[in-house]
Backbone as CSV, one residue per row, in Angstrom:
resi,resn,N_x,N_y,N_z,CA_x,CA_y,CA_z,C_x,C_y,C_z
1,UNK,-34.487,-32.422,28.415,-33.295,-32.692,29.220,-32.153,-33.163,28.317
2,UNK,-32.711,-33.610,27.115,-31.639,-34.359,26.521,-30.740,-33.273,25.224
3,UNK,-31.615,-32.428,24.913,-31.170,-31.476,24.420,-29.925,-30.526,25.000
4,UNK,-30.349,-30.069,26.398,-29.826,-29.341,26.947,-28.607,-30.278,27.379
5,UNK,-28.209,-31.813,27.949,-27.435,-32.308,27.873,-26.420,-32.226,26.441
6,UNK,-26.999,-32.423,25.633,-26.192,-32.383,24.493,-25.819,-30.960,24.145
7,UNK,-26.342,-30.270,24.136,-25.860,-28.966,24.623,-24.627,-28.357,24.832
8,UNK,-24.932,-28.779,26.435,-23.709,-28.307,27.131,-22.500,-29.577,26.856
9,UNK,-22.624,-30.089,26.200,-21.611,-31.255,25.792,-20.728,-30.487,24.859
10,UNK,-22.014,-30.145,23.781,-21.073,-29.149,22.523,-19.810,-28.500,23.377
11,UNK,-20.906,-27.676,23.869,-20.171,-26.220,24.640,-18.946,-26.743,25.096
12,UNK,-18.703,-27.685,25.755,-17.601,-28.280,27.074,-16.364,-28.660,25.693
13,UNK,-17.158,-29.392,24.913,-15.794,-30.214,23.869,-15.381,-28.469,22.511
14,UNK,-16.414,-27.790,22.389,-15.988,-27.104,21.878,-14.765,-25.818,22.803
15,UNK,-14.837,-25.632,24.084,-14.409,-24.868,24.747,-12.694,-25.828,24.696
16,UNK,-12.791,-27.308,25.096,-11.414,-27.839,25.295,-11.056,-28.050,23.776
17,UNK,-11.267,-27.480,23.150,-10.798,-27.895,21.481,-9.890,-26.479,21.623
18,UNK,-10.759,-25.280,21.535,-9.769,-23.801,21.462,-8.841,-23.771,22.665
19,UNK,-8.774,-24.948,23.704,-7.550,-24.521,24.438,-6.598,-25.327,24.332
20,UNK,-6.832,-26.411,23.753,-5.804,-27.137,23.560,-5.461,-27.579,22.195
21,UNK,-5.875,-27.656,21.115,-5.907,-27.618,19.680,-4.067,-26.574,19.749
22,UNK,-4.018,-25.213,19.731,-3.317,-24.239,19.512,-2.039,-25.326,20.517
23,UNK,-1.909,-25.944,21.413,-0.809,-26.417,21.839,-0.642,-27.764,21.018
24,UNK,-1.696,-28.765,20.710,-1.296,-29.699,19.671,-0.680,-28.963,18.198
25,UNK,-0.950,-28.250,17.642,-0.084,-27.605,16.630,1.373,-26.933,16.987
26,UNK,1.760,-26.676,18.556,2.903,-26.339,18.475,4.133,-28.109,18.762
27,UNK,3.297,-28.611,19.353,3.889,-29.884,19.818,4.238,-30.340,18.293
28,UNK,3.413,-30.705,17.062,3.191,-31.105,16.100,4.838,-30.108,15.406
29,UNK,4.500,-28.562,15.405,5.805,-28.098,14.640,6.627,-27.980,15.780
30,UNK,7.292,-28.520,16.237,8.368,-28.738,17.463,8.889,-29.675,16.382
31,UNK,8.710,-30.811,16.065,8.993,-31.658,15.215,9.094,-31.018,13.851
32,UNK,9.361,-30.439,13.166,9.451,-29.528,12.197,10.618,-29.183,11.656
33,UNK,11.605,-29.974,10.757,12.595,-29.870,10.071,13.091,-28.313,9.228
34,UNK,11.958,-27.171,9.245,12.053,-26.314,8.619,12.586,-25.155,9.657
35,UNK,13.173,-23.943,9.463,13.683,-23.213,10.112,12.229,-22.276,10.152
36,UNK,11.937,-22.010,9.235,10.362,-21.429,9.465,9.193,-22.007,10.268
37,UNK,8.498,-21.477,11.147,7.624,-22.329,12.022,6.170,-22.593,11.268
38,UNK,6.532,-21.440,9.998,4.845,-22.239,9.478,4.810,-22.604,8.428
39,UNK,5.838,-23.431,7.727,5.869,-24.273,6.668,6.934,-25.356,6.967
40,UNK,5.433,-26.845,6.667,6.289,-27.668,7.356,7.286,-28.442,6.204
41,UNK,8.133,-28.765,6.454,9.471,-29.243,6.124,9.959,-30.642,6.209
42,UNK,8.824,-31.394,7.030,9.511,-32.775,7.387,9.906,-32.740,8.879
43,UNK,9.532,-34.602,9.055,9.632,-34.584,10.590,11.337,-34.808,10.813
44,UNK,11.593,-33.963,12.305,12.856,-34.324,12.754,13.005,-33.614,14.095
45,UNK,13.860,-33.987,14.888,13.945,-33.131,16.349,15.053,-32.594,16.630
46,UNK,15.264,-32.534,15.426,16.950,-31.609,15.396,16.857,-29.864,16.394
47,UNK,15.937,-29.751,16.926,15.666,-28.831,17.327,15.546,-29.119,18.561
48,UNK,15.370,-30.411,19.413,15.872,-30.632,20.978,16.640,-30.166,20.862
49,UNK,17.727,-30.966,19.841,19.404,-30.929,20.154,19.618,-29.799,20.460
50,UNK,18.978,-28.530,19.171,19.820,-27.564,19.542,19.463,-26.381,20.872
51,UNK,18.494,-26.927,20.893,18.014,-26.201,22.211,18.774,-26.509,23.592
52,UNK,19.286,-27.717,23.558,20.038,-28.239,24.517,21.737,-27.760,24.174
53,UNK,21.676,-27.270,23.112,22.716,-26.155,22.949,23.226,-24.999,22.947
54,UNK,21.511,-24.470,23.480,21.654,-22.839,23.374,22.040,-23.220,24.824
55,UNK,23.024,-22.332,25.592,23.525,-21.664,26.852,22.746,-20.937,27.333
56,UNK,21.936,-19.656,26.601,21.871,-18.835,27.124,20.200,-19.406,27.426
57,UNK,19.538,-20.045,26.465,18.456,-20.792,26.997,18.472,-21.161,28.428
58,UNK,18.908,-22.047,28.505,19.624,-23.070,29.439,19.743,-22.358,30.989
59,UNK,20.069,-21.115,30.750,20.992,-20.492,31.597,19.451,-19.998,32.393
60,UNK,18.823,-19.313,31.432,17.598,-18.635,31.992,17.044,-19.784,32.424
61,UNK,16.711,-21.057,31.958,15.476,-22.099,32.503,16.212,-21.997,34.031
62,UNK,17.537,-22.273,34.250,17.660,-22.770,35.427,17.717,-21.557,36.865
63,UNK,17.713,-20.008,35.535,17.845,-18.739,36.965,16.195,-19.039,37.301
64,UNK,14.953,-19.531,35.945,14.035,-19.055,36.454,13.342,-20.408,37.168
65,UNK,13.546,-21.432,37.520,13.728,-22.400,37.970,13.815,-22.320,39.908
66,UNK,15.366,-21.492,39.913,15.577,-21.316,41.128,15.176,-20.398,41.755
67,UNK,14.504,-19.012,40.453,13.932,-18.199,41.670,12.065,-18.187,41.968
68,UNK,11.422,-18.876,40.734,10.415,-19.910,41.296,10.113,-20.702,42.556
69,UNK,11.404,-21.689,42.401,11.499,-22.320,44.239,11.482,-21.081,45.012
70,UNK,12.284,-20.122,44.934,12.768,-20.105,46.399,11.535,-19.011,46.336
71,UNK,11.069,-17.996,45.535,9.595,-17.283,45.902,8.767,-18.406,46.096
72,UNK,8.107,-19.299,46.021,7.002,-20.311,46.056,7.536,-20.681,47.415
73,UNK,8.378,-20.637,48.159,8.861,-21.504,49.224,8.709,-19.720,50.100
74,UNK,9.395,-18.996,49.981,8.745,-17.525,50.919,7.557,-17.252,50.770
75,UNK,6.946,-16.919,49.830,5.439,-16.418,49.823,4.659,-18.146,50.525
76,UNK,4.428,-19.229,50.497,4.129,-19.950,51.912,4.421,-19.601,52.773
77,UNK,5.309,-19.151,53.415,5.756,-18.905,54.650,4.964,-17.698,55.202
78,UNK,4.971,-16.406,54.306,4.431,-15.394,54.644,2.940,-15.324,54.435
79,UNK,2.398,-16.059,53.339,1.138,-16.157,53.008,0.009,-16.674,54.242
80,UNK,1.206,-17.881,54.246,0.030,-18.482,55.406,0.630,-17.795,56.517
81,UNK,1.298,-17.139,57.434,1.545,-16.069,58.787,0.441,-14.816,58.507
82,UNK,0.349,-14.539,57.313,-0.537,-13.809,57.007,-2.270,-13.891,56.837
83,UNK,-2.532,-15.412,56.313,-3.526,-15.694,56.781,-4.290,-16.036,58.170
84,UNK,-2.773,-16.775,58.717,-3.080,-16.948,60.300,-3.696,-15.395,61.003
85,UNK,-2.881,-14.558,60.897,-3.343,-13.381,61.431,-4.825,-13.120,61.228
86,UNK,-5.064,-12.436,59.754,-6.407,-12.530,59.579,-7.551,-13.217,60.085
87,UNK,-7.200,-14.390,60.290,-8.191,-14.981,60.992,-8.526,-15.403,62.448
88,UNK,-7.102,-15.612,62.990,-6.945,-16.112,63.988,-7.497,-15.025,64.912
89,UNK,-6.581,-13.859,64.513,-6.784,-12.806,65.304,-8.049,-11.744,65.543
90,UNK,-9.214,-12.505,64.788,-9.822,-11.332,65.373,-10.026,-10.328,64.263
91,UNK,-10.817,-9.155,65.422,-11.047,-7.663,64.467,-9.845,-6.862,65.342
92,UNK,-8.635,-6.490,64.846,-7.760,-5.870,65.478,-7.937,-4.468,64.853
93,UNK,-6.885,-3.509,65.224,-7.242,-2.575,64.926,-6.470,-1.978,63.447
94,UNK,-6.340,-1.911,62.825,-5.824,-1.887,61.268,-6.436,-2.992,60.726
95,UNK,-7.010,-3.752,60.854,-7.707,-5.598,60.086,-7.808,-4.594,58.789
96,UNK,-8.893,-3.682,58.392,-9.297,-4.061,56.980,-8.532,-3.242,55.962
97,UNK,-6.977,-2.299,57.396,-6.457,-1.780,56.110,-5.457,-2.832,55.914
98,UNK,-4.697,-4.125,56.955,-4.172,-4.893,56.726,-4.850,-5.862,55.825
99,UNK,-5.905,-6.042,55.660,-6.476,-7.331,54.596,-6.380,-6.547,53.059
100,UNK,-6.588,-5.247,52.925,-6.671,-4.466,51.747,-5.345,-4.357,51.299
101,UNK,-3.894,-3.763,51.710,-2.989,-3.884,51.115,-2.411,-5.480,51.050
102,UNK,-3.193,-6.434,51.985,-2.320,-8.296,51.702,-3.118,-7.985,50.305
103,UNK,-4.280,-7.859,49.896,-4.748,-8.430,48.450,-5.040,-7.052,47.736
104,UNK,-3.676,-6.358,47.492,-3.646,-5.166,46.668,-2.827,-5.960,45.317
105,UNK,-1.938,-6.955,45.899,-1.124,-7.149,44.538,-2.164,-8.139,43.601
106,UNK,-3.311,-8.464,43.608,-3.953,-9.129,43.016,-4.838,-8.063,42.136
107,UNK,-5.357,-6.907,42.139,-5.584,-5.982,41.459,-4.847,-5.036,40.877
108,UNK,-3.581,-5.112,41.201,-2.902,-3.945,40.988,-2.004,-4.215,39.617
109,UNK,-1.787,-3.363,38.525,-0.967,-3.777,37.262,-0.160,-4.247,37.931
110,UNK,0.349,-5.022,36.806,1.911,-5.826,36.866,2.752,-4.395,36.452
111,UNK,2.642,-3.571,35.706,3.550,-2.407,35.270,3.460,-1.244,36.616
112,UNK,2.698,-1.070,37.290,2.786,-0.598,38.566,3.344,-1.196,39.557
113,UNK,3.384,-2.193,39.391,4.083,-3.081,41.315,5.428,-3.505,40.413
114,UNK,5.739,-3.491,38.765,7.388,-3.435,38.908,7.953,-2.203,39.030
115,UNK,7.220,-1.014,38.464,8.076,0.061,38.941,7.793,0.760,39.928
116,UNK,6.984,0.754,40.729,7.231,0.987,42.345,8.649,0.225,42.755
117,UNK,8.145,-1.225,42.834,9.539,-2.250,42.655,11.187,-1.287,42.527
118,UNK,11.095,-0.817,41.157,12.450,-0.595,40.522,12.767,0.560,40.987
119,UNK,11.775,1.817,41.801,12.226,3.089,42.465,12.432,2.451,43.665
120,UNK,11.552,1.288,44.354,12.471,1.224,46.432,13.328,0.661,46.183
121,UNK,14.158,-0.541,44.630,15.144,-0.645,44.919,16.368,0.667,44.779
122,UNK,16.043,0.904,43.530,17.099,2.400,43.235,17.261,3.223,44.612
123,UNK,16.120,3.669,45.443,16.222,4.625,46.745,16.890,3.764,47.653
124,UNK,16.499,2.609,47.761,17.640,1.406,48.393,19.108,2.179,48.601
125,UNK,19.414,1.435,47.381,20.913,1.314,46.973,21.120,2.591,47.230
126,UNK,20.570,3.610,46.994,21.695,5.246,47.220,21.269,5.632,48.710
127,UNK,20.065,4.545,48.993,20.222,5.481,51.008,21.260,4.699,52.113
128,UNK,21.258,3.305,51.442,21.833,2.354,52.649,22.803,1.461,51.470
129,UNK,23.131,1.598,50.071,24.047,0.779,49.445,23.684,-0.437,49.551
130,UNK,22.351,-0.849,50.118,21.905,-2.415,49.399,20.193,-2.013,48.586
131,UNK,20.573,-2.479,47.388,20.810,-3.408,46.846,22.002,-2.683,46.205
132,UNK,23.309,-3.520,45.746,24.091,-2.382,45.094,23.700,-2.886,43.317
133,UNK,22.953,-3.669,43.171,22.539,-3.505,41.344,21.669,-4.966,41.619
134,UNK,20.641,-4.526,40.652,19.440,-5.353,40.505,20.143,-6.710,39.704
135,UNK,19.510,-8.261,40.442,19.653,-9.330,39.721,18.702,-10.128,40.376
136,UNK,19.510,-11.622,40.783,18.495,-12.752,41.351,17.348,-12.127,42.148
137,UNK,18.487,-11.274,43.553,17.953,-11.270,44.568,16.667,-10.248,44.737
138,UNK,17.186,-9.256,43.646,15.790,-8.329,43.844,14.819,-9.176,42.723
139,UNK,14.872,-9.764,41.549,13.607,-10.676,41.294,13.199,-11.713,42.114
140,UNK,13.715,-12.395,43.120,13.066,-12.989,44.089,12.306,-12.097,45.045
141,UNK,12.582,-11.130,45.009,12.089,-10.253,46.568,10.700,-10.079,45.486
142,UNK,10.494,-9.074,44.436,9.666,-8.742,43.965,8.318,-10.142,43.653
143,UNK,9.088,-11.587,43.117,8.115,-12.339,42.827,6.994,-12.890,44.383
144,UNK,8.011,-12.643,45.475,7.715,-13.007,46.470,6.339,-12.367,47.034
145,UNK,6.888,-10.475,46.668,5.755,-9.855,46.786,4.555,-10.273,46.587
146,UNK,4.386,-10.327,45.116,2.951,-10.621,44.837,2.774,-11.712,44.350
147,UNK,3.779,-12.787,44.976,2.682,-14.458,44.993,2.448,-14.274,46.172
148,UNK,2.889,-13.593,47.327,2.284,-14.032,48.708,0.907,-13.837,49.016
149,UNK,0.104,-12.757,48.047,-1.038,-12.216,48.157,-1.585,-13.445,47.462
150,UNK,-1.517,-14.262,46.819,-2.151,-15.607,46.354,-2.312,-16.443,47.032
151,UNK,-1.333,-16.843,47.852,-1.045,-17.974,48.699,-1.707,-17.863,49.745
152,UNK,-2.019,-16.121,50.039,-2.452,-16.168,51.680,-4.007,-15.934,51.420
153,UNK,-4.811,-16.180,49.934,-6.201,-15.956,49.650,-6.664,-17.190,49.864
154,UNK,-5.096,-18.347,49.061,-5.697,-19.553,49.259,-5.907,-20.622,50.834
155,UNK,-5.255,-20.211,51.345,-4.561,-20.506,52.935,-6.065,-19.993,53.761
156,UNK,-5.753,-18.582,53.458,-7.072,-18.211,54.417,-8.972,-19.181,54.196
157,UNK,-8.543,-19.408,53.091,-10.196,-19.788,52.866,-9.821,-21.240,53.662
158,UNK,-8.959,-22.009,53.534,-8.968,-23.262,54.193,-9.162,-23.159,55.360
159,UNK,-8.417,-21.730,56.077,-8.118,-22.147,57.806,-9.502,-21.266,57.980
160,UNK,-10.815,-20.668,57.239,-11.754,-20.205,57.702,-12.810,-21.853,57.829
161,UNK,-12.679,-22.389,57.075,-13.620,-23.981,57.073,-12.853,-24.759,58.264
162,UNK,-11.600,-24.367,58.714,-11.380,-25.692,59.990,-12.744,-25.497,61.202
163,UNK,-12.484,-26.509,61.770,-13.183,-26.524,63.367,-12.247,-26.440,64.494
164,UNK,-12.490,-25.067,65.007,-11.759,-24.621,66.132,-11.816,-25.413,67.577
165,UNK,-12.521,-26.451,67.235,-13.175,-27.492,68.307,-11.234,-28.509,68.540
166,UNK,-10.950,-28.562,67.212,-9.768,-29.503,67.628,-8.633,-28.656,68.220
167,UNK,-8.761,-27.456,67.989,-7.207,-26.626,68.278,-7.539,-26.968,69.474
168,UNK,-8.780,-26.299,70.117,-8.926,-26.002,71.569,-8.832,-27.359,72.060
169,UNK,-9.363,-28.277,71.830,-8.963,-29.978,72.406,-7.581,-30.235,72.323
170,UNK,-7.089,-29.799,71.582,-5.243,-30.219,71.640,-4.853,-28.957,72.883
171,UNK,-5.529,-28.056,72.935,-5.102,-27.052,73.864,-5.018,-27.752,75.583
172,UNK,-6.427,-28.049,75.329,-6.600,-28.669,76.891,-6.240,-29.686,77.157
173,UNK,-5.359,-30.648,76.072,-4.862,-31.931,76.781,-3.161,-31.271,77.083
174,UNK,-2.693,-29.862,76.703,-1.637,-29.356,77.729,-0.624,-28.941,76.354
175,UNK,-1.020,-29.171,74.882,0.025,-28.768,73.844,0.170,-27.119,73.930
176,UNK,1.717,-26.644,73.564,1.367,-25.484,73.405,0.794,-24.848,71.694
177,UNK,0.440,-23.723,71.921,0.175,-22.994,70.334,1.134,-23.404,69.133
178,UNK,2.630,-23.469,69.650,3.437,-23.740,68.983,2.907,-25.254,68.081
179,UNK,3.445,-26.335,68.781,2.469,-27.321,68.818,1.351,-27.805,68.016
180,UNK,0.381,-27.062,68.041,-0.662,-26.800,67.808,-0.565,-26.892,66.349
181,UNK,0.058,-25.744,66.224,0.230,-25.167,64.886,0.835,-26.190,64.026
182,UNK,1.742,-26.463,64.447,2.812,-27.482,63.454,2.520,-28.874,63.356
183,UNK,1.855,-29.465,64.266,1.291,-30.881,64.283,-0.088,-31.174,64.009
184,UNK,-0.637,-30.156,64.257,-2.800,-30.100,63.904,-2.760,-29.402,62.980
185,UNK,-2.405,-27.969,62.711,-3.177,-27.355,61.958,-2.264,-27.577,60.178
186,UNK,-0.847,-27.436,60.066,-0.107,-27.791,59.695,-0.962,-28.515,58.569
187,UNK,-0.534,-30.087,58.906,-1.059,-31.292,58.523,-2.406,-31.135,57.495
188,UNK,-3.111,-30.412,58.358,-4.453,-30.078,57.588,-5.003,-29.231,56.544
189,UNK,-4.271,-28.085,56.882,-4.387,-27.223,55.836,-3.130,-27.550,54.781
190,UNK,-2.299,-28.644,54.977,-1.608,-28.743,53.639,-1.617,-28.958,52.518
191,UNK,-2.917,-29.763,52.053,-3.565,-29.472,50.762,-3.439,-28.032,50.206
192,UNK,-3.865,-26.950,51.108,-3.954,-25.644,50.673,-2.772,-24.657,50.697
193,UNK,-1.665,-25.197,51.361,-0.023,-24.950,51.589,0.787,-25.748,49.965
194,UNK,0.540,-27.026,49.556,0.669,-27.323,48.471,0.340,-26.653,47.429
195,UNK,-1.338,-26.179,47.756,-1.897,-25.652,46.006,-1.550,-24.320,45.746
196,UNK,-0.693,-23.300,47.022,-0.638,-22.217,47.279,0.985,-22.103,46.435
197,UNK,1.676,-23.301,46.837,3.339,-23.436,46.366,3.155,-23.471,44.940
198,UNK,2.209,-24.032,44.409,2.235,-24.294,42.905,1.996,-23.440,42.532
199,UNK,0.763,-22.388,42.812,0.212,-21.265,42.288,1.456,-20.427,42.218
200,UNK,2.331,-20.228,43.129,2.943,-19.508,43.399,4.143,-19.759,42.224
201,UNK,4.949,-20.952,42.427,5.655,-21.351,41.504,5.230,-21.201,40.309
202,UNK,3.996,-21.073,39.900,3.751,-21.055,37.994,3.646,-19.486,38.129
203,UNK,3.495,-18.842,38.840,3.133,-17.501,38.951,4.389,-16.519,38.603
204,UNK,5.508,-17.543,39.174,7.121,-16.958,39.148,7.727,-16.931,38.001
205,UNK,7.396,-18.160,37.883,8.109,-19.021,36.153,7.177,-18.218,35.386
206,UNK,6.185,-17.752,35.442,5.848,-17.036,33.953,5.623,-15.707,33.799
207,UNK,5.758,-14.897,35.041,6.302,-14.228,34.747,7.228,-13.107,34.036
208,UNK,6.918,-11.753,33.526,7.391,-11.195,32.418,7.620,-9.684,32.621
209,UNK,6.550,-9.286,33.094,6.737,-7.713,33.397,7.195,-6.949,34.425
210,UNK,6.944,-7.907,35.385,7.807,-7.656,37.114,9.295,-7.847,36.682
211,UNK,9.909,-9.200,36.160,11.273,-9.114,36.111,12.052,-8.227,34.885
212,UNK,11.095,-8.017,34.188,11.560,-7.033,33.005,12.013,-5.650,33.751
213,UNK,11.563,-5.155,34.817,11.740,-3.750,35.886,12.731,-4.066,36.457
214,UNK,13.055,-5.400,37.366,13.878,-5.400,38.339,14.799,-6.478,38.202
215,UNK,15.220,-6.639,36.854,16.444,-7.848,36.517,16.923,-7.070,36.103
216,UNK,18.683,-7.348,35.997,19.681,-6.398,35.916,20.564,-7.929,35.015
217,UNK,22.076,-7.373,34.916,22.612,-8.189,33.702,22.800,-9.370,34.849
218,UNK,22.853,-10.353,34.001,23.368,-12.117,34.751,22.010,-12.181,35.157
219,UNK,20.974,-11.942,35.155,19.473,-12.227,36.021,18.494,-12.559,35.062
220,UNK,18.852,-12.955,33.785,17.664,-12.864,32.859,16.574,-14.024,33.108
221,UNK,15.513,-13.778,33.557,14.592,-15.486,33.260,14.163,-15.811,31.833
222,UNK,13.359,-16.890,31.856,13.017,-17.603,30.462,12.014,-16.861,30.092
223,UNK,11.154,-15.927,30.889,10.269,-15.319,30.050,11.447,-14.283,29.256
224,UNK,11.870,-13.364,29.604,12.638,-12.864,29.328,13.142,-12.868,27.985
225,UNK,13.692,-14.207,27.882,14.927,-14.752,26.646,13.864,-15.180,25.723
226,UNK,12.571,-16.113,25.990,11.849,-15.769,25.212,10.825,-14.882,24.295
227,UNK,10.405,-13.419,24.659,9.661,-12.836,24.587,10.742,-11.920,23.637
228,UNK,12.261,-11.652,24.358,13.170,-11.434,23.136,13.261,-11.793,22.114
229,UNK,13.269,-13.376,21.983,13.722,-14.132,20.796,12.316,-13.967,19.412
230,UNK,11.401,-13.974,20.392,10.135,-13.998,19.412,10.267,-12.619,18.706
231,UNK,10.614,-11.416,19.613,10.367,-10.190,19.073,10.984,-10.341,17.528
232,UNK,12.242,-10.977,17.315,13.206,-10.992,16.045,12.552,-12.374,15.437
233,UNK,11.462,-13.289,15.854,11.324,-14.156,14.957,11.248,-15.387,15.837
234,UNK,9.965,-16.198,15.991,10.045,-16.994,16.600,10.732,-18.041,16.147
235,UNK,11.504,-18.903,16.711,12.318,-19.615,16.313,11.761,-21.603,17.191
236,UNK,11.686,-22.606,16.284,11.692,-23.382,16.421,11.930,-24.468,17.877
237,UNK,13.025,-23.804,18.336,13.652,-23.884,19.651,12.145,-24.071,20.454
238,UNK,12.055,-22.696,20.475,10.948,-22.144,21.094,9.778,-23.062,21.643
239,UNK,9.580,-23.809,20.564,8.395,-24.363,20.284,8.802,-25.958,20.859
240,UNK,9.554,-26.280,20.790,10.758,-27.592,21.106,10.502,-27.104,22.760
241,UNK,10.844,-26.228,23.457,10.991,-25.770,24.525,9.467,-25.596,24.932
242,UNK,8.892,-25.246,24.343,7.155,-25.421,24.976,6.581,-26.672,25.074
243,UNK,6.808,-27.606,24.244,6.854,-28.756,23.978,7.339,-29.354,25.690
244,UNK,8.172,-29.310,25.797,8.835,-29.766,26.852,8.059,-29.079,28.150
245,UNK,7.597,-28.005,28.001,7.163,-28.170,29.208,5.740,-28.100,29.418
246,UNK,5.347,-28.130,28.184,3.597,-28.848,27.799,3.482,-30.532,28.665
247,UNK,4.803,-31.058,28.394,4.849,-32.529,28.686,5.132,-32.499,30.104
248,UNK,5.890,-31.948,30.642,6.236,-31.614,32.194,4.884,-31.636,32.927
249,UNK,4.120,-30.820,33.039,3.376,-30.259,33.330,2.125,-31.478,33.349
250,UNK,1.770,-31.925,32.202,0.734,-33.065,32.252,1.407,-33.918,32.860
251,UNK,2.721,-34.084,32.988,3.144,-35.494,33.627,3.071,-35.349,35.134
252,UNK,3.446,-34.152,35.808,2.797,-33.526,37.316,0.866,-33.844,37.696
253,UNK,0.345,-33.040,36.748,-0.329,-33.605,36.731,-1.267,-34.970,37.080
254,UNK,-0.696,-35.668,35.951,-1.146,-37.033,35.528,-0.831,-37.659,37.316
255,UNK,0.349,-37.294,37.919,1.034,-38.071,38.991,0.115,-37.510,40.156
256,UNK,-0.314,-35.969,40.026,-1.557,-35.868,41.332,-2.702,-36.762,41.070
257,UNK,-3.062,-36.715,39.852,-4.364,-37.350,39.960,-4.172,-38.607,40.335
258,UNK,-3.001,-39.881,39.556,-3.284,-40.290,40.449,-3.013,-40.581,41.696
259,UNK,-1.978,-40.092,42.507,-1.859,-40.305,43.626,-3.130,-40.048,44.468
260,UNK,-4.069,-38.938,44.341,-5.508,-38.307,44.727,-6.228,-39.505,44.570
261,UNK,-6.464,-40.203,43.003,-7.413,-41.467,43.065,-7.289,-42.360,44.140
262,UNK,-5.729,-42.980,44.104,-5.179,-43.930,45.060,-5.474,-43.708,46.639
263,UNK,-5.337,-42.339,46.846,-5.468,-42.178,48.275,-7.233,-42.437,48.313
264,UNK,-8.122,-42.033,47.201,-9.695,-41.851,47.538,-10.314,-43.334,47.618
265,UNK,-9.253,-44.198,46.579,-9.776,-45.653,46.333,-9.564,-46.381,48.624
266,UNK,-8.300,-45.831,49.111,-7.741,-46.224,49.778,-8.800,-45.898,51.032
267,UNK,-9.306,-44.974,51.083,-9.917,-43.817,52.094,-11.361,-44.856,52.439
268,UNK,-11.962,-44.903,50.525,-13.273,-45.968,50.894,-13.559,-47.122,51.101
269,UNK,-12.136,-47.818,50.760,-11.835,-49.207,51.031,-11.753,-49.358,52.865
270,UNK,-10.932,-48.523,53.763,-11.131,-48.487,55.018,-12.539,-48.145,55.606
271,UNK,-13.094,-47.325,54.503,-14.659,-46.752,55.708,-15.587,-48.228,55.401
272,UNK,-15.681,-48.853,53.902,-15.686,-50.430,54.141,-15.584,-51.170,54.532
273,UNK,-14.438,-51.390,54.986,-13.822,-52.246,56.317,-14.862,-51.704,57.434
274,UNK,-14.594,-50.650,58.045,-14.910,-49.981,59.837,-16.835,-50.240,59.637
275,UNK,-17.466,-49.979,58.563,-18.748,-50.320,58.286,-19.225,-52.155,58.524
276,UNK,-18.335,-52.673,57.879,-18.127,-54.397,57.882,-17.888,-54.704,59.569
C-alpha cells in the first residue's frame, strides 16, 4: 500500500511540475531586462511599463474583454433554454436531431465552424445588407455559437440530478412555471449557471481561429495581436502580459476557494448547532 501511495505521489508532483514549471519560467523572464527572452540580462520590469504603452495591446485586451462578457452572458441564456428543453420536455419529436446539432460545436474543428461562420456572414451582407463588414458584432455572434454548446452540457447535467418533487410542490402551493423557474430552479442550478459563464468566458478570451475568420479591421482580440507578434519574435511584453494574467486568474481563484471553504466551514457549523 505504501509503495503504491508513494507512487502515485511521484506521478501527481511530477504531472504538476510539467504544468506549471513552463509558467514559473515565463513569470521569472517577465522580469528580464534583456530584449531577448532567452538570455537573461538582469532583473527589471521595464516591460510592465511598456506594455502599458502599447495601444494596440491595450486596445485588443479590452475588445477581447468585452466580447468575452457579453458571449459568456448569451451563451447562459441560451445554454441553459436549451438545456431546459432537453430535459424538461420530454422525447419530442426532433429530440435527438435537436441534442446532436446543440453538441455539434464541441466536435466540430474550430477551422470549420469559422468558415461556415465567414460564408453566412458574407451571404448575409449581399442578401439582406446586414452584416455590412465583419467586426465586434459578428465575433460575438460566432463566440456565442459555440460556447453555448458548453454551457448547455454543463446546465443540463445539473438540471438532470434536481428532484422534480420541489418544482411540483411549488406548483401546488399555486406558483406559476414562470416563478418556478426564476425563484426554485434558478437559485439552484446556479453553481452550474456560474461554472458555465466562466467556461464560456475563458473559451472567448482564448480564442484564435474562430475570430481569425470573422474579425474584420477595428475587431482585433488579444489572441490575435498576440499570435502576430510572436510570429515576428516573441517579445518580452508578451511574457509581462502572461504574467499578468497568470496572477489574475490564481487570484479568482484563490477568492472561490475561499469563499467555497467559508460557506462549507459555515454550512457545518449550523448542521452543529440543529444536531445540539
Amino acid at each position: 500500500m505504501s509503495k503504491r501511495f508513494d507512487f502515485s505521489n511521484l506521478i501527481l508532483w511530477l504531472g504538476l511540475l510539467f504544468l506549471y514549471i513552463p509558467m514559473l519560467i515565463l513569470i521569472i523572464y517577465s522580469f528580464n531586462e534583456s530584449r531577448l527572452v532567452t538570455v537573461w540580462g538582469g532583473f527589471s520590469t521595464k516591460w510592465y511599463f511598456e506594455l502599458l504603452k502599447d495601444e494596440q495591446m491595450l486596445s485588443a485586451i479590452w475588445m477581447s474583454l468585452r466580447i468575452a462578457f457579453m458571449s459568456a452572458t448569451m451563451a447562459v441564456v441560451l445554454g441553459t433554454l436549451a438545456a431546459f428543453v432537453m430535459v424538461r420536455f420530454g422525447r419530442f419529436r426532433g429530440h435527438t436531431l435537436f441534442g446532436g446539432m446543440l453538441t455539434a460545436p464541441l466536435v466540430m474543428p474550430e477551422v470549420i465552424t469559422g468558415l461556415s461562420l465567414l460564408l453566412l456572414f458574407v451571404s448575409m451582407g449581399q442578401m439582406i445588407g446586414w452584416p455590412a463588414e465583419r467586426g465586434m458584432t459578428t465575433v460575438w455572434i460566432a463566440h456565442t455559437t459555440f460556447c453555448t454548446a458548453y454551457v448547455a452540457i454543463v446546465v443540463n447535467a445539473r438540471l438532470r440530478e434536481m428532484d422534480l418533487s420541489i418544482e411540483e410542490a411549488a406548483m401546488d402551493l399555486g406558483a406559476t412555471p414562470v416563478k418556478v423557474f426564476f425563484q426554485i430552479m434558478v437559485p439552484i442550478i446556479a453553481p452550474a449557471l456560474l461554472s458555465g459563464w466562466l467556461l464560456a468566458f475563458t473559451l472567448s478570451l482564448d480564442d484564435l481561429v474562430i475570430a481569425s475568420f470573422v474579425a474584420g479591421p477595428g475587431s482585433t482580440t488579444l489572441p490575435m495581436v498576440v499570435f502576430s507578434s510572436v510570429r515576428l519574435g516573441v517579445s518580452p511584453k508578451i511574457n509581462a502580459l502572461a504574467t499578468l494574467i497568470i496572477l489574475s486568474v490564481s487570484f479568482f481563484v484563490f477568492l472561490a476557494w475561499w469563499f467555497s471553504r467559508r460557506a462549507e466551514k459555515k454550512a457545518l457549523r449550523e448542521m452543529r448547532e440543529m444536531m445540539e
